[in-house]
Structures are given as C-alpha cells and as structure tokens.
MMTF fields as JSON, N, C-alpha, C and O atoms, coordinates in Angstrom:
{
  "mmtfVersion": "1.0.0",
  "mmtfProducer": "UNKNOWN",
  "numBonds": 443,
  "numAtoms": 444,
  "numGroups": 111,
  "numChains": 1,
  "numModels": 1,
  "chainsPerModel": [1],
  "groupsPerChain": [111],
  "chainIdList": ["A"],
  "bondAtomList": [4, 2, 8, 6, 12, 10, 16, 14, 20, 18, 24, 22, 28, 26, 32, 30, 36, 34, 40, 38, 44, 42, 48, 46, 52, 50, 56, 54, 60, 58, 64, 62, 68, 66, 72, 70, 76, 74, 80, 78, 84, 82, 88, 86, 92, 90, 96, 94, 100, 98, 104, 102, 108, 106, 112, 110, 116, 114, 120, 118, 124, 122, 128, 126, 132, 130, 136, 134, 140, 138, 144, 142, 148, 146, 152, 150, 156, 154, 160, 158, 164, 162, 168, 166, 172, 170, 176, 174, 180, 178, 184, 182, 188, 186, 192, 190, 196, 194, 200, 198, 204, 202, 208, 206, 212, 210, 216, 214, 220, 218, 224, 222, 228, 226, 232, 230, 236, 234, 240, 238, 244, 242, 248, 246, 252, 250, 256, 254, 260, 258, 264, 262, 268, 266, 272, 270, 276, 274, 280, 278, 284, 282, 288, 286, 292, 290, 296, 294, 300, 298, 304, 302, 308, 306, 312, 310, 316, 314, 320, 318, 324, 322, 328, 326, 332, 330, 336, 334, 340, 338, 344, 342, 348, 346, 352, 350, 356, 354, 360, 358, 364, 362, 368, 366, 372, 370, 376, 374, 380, 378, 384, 382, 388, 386, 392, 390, 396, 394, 400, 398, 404, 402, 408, 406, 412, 410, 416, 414, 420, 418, 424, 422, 428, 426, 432, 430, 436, 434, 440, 438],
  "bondOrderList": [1, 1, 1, 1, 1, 1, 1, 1, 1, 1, 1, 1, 1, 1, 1, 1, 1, 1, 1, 1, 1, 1, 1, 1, 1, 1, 1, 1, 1, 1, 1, 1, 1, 1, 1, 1, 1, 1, 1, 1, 1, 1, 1, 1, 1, 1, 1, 1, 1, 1, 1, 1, 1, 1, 1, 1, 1, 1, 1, 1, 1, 1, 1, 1, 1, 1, 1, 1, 1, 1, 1, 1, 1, 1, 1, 1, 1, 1, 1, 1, 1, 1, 1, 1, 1, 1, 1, 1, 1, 1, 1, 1, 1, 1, 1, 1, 1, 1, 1, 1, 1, 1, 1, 1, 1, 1, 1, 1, 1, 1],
  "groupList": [{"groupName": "UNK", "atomNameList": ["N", "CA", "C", "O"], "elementList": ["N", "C", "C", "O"], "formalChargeList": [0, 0, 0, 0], "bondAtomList": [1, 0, 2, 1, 3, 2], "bondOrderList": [1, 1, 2], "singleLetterCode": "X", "chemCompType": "L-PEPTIDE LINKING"}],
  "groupTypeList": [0, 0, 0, 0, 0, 0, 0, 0, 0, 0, 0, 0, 0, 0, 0, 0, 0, 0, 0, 0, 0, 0, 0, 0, 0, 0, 0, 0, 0, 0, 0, 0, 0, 0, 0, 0, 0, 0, 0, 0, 0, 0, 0, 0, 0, 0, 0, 0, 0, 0, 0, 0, 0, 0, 0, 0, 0, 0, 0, 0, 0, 0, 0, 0, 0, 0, 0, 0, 0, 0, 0, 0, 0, 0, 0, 0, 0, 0, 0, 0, 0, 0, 0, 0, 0, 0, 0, 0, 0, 0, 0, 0, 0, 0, 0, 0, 0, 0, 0, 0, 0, 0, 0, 0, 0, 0, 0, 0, 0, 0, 0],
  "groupIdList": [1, 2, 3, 4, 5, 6, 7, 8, 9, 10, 11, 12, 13, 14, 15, 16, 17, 18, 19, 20, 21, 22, 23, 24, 25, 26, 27, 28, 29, 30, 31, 32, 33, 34, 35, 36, 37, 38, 39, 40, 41, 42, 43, 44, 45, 46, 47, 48, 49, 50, 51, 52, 53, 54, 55, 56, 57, 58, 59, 60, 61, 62, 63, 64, 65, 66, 67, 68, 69, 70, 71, 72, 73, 74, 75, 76, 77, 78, 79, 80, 81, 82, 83, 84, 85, 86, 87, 88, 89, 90, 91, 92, 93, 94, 95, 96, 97, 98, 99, 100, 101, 102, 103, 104, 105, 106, 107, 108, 109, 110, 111],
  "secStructList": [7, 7, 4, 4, 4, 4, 4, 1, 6, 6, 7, 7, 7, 7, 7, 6, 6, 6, 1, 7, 7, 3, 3, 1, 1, 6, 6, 7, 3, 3, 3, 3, 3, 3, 3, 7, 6, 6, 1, 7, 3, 3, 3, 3, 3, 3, 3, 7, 6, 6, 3, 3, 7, 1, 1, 7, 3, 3, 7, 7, 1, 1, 7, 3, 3, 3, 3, 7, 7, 3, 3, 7, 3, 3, 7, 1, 1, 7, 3, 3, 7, 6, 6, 7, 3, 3, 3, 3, 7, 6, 6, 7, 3, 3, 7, 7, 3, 3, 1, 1, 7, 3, 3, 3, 3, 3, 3, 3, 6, 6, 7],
  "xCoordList": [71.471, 71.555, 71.963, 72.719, 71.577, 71.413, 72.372, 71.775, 73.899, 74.72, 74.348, 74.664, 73.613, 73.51, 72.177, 72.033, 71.465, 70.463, 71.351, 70.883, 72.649, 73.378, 74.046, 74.535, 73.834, 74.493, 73.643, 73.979, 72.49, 71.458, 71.501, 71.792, 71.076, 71.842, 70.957, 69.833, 71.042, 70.508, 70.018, 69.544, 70.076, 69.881, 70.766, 71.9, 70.525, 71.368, 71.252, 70.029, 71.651, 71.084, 71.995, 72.976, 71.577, 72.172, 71.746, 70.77, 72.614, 72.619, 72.424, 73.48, 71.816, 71.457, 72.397, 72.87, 72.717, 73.555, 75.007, 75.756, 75.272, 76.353, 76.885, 77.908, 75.785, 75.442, 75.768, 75.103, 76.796, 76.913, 75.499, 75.059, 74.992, 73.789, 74.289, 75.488, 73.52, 73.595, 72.317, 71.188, 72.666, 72.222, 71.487, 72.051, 70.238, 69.383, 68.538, 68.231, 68.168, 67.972, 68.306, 68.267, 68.6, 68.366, 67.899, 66.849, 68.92, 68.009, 67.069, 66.015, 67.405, 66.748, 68.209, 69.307, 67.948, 69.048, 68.396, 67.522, 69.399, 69.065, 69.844, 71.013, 69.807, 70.855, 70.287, 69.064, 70.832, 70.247, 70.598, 71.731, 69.428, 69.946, 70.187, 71.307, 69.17, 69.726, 68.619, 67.487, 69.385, 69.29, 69.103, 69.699, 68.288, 67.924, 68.077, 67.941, 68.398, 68.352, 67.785, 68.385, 66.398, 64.855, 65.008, 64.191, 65.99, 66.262, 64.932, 64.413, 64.602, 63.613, 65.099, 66.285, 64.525, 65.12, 64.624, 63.429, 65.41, 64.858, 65.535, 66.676, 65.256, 66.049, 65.294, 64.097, 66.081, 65.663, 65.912, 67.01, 64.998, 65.517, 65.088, 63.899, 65.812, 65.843, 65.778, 66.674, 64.441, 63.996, 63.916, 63.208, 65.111, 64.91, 63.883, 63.356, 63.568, 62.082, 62.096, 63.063, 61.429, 60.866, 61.408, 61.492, 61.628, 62.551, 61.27, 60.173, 62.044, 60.49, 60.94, 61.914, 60.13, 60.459, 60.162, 59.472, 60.403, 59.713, 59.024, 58.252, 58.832, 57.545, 57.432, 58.299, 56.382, 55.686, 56.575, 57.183, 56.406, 57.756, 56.731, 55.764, 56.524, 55.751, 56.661, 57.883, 55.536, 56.124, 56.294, 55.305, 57.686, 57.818, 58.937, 60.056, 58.793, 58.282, 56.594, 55.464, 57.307, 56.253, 55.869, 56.427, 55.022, 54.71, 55.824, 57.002, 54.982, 56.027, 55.752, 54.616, 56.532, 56.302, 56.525, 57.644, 56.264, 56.249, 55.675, 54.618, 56.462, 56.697, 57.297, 58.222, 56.84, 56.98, 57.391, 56.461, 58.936, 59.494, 59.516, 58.96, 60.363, 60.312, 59.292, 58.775, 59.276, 58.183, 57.122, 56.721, 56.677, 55.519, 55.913, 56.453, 55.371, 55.441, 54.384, 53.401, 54.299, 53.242, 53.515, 54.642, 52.01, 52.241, 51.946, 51.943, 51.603, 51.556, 49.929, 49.53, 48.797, 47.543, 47.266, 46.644, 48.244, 48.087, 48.812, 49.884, 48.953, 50.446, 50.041, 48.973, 51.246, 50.936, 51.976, 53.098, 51.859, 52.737, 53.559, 53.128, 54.478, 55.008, 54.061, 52.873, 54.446, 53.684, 52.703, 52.073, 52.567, 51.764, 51.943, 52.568, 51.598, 52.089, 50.89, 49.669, 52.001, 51.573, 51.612, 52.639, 50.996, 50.896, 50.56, 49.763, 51.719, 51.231, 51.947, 53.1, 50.457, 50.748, 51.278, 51.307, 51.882, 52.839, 51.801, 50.669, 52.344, 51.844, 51.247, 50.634, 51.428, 50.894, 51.737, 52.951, 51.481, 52.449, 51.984, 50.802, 52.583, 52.469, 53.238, 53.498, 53.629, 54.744, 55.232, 54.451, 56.694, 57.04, 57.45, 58.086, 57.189, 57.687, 57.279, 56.338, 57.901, 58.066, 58.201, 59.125, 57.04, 57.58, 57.954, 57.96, 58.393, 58.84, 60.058, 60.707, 60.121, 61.326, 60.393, 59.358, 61.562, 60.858, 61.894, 62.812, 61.83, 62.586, 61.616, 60.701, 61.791, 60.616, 61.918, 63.137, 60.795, 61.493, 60.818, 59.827, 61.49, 60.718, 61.023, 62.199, 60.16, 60.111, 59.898, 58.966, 60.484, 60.086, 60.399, 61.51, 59.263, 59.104, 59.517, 59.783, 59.439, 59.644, 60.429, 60.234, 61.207, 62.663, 62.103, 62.652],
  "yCoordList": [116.338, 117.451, 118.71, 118.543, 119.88, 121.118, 121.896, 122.255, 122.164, 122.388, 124.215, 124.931, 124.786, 126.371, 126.811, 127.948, 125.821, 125.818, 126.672, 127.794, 126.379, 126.157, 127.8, 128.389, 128.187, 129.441, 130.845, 131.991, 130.335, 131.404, 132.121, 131.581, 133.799, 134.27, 134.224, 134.656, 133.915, 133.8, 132.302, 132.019, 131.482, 129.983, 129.471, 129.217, 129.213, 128.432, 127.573, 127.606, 126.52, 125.262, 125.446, 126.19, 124.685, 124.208, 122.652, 122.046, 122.083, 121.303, 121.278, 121.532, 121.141, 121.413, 121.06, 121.779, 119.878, 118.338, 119.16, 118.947, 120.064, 120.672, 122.289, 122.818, 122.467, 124.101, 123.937, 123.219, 124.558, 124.623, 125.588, 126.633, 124.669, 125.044, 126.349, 126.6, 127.195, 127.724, 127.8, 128.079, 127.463, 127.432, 128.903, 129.966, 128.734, 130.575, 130.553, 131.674, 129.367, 128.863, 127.449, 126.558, 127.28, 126.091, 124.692, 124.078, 124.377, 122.866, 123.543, 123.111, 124.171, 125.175, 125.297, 125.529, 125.087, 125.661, 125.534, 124.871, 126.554, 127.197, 127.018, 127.223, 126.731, 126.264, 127.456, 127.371, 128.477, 129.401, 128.692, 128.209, 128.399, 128.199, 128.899, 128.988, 129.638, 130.637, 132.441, 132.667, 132.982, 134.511, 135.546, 135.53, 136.098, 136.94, 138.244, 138.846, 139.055, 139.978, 141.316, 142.238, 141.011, 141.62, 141.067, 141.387, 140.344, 140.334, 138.895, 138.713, 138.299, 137.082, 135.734, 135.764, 134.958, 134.016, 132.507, 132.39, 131.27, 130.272, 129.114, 128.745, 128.82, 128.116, 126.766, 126.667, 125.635, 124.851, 124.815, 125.122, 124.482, 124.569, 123.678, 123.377, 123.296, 122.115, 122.152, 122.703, 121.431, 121.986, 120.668, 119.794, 120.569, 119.175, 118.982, 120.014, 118.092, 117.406, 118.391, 118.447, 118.924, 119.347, 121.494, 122.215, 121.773, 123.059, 123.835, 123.49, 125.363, 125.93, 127.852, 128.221, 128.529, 129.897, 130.385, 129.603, 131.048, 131.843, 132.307, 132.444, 133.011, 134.102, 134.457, 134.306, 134.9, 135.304, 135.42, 136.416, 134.047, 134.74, 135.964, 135.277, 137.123, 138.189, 138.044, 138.143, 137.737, 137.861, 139.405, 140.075, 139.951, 140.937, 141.321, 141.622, 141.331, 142.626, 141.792, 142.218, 140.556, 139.709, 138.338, 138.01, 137.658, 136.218, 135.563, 135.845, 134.459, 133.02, 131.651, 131.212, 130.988, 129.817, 128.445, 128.076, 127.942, 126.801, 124.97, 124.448, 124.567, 123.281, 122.015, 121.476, 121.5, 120.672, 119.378, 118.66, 118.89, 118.349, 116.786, 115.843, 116.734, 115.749, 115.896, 116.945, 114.914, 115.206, 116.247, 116.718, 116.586, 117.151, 118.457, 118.549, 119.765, 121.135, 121.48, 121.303, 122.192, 122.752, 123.989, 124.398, 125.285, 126.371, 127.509, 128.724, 126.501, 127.094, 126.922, 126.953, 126.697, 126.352, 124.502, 123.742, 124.196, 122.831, 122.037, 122.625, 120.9, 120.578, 120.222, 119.938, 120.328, 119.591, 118.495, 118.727, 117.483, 116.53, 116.466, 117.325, 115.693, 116.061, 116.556, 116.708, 116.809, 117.159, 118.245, 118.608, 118.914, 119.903, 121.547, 122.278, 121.945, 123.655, 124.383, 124.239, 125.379, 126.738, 128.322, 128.9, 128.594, 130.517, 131.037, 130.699, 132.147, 132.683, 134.422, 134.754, 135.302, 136.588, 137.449, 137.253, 138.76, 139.461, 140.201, 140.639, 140.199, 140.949, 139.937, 140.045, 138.701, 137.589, 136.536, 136.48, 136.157, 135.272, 134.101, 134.161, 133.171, 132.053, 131.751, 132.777, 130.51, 130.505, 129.158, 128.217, 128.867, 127.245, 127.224, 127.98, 125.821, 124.154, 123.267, 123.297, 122.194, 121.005, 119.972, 120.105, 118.859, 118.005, 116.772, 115.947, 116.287, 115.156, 115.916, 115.226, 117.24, 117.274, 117.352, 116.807, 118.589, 118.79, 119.291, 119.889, 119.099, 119.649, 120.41, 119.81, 121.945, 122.505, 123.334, 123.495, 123.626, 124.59, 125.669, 125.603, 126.751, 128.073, 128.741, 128.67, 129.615, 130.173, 131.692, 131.895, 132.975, 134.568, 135.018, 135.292, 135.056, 135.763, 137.5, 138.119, 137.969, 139.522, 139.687, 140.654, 139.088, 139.082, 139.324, 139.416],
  "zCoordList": [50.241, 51.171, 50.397, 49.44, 50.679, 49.967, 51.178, 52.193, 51.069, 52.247, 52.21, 53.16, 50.905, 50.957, 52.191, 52.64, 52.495, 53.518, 54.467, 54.661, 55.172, 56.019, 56.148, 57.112, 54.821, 54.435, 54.469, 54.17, 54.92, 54.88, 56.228, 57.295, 55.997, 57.002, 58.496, 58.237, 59.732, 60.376, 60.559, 61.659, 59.748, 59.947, 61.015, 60.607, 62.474, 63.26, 63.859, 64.0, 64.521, 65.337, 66.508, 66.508, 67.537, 68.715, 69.388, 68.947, 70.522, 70.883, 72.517, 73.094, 72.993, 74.378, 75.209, 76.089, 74.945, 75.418, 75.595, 76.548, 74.606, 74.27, 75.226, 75.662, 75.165, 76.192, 77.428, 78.175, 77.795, 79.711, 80.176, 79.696, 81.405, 82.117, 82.863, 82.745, 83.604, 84.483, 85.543, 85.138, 87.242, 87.908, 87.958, 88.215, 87.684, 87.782, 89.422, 89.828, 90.335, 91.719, 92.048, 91.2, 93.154, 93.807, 93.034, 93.224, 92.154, 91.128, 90.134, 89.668, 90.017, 88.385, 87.492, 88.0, 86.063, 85.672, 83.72, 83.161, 83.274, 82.437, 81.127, 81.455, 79.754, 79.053, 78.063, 77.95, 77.364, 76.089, 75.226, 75.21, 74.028, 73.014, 72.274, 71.771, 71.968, 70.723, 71.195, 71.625, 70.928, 71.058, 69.329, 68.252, 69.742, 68.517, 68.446, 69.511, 67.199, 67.35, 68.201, 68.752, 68.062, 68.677, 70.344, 71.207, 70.559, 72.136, 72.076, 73.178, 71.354, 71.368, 71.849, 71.521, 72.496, 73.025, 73.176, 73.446, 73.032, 73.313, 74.669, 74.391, 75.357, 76.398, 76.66, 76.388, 77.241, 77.821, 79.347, 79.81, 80.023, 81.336, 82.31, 82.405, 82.93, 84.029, 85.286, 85.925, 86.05, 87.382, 87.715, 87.215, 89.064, 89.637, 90.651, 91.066, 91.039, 92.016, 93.063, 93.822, 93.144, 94.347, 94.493, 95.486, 93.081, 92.899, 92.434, 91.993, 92.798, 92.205, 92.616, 93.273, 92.129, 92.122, 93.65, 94.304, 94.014, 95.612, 95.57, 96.518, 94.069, 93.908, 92.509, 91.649, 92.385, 91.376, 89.694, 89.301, 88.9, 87.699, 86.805, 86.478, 86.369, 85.514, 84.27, 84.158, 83.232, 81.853, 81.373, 81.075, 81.317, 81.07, 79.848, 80.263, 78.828, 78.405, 77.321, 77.082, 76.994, 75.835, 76.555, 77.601, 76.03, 76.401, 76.92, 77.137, 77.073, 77.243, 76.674, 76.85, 76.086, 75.469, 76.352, 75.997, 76.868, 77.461, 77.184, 77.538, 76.679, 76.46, 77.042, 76.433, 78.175, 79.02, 78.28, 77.913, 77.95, 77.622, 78.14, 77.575, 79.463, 79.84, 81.669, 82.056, 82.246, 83.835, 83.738, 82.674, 84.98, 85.224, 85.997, 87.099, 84.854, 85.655, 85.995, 85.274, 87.451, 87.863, 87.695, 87.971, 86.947, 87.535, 88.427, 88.229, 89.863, 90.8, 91.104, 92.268, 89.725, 89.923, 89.806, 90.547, 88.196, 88.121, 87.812, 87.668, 87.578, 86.641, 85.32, 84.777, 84.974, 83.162, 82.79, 83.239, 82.149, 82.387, 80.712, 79.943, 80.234, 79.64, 78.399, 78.682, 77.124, 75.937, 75.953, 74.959, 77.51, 77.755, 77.224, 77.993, 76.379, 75.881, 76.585, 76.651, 77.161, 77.598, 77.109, 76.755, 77.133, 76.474, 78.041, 78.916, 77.887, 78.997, 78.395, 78.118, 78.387, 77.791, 78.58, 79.795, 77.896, 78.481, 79.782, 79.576, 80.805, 81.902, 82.515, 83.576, 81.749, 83.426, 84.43, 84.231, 84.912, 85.642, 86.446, 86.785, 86.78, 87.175, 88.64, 89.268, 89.26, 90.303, 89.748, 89.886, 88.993, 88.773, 89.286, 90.02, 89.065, 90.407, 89.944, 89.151, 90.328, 90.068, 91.472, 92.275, 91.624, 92.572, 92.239, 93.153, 90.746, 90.446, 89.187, 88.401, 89.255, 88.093, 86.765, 86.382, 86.127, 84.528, 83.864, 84.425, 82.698, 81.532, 80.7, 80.136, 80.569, 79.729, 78.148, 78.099, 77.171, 76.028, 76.631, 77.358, 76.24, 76.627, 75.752, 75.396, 75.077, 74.46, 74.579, 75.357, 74.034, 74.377, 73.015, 72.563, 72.43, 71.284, 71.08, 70.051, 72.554, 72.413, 73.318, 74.055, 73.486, 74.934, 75.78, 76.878]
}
C-alpha cells in the first residue's frame, strides 16, 4: 500500500453506511457523499416502495447522473431495474418514483 495516495490533495472517500440520511420527501432520503469545489456533487439516495416526486424534478444548472443501485426506478416514462445508468442533460427532467423501492448514485457534474 502506497499511504501518499491518501495525501494527495483533494483525494477523499466516504462511506454511505456512515452518512446520516436526510428525509428530502415522504420515504425519499438523501445521504451526500462528497461535495466539490465547482459546487459538483455526489449522493446516494433512497426511495422507499411506492415514494416519488409530485412534480417535475428539472436538471438545473448541469446534467444528472443516475445509477440505479439496488430495485427498480421509474422515471415517470419507464423503469429501469437495478444496473440501469441514466444521463439526463441540463434543462431536462423526468418525475421519480419508485413502486418497489430503489437505491440510486447520483451524480451532478456541474452542481
């Protein structure tokens, strides 16, 4: 093991398991992992069975990264079940939900 890896600036890890969630709706909830300078962000987030947005989420200001971890997310047209990646570019939007529960990564390259 090379412990100067560790020392490089901006090199950081997290643990999800470790992160207090926060409820963002109703059986949605949200864990940050890590935050970037450029306001870029990465989260995991957890939508229990049958949870889902009211309306319209708009990717604003950059994309969105979406990686359907564990269950099946729908977005609002279809579902995708786990292992499913999504791009969804800045200025578009979707409606999530879930009717069996999902764990997705999300990704925002431009905050």
């Amino acid at each position: 093991m090379t412990s100067e890896i560790l020392d490089q600036p901006g090199y950081e890890s997290s643990n999800a398991a470790t992160i207090p969630s926060r409820e963002v709706l109703p059986g949605v909830r949200l864990r940050r992992l890590w935050t970037g300078a450029n306001g870029a962000h990465a989260n995991v987030l957890e939508m229990d069975a049958g949870s889902g947005w009211p309306r319209r989420d708009v990717h604003e200001p950059g994309p969105e990264e979406v990686y359907v971890v564990d269950g099946v997310f729908d977005d609002g047209a279809r579902e995708y079940p786990a292992g499913s990646f999504l791009h969804a570019p800045a200025g578009s939007w979707h409606v999530p939900q879930t009717r069996v529960g999902c764990t997705l990564f999300l990704f925002y390259p431009e905050g």
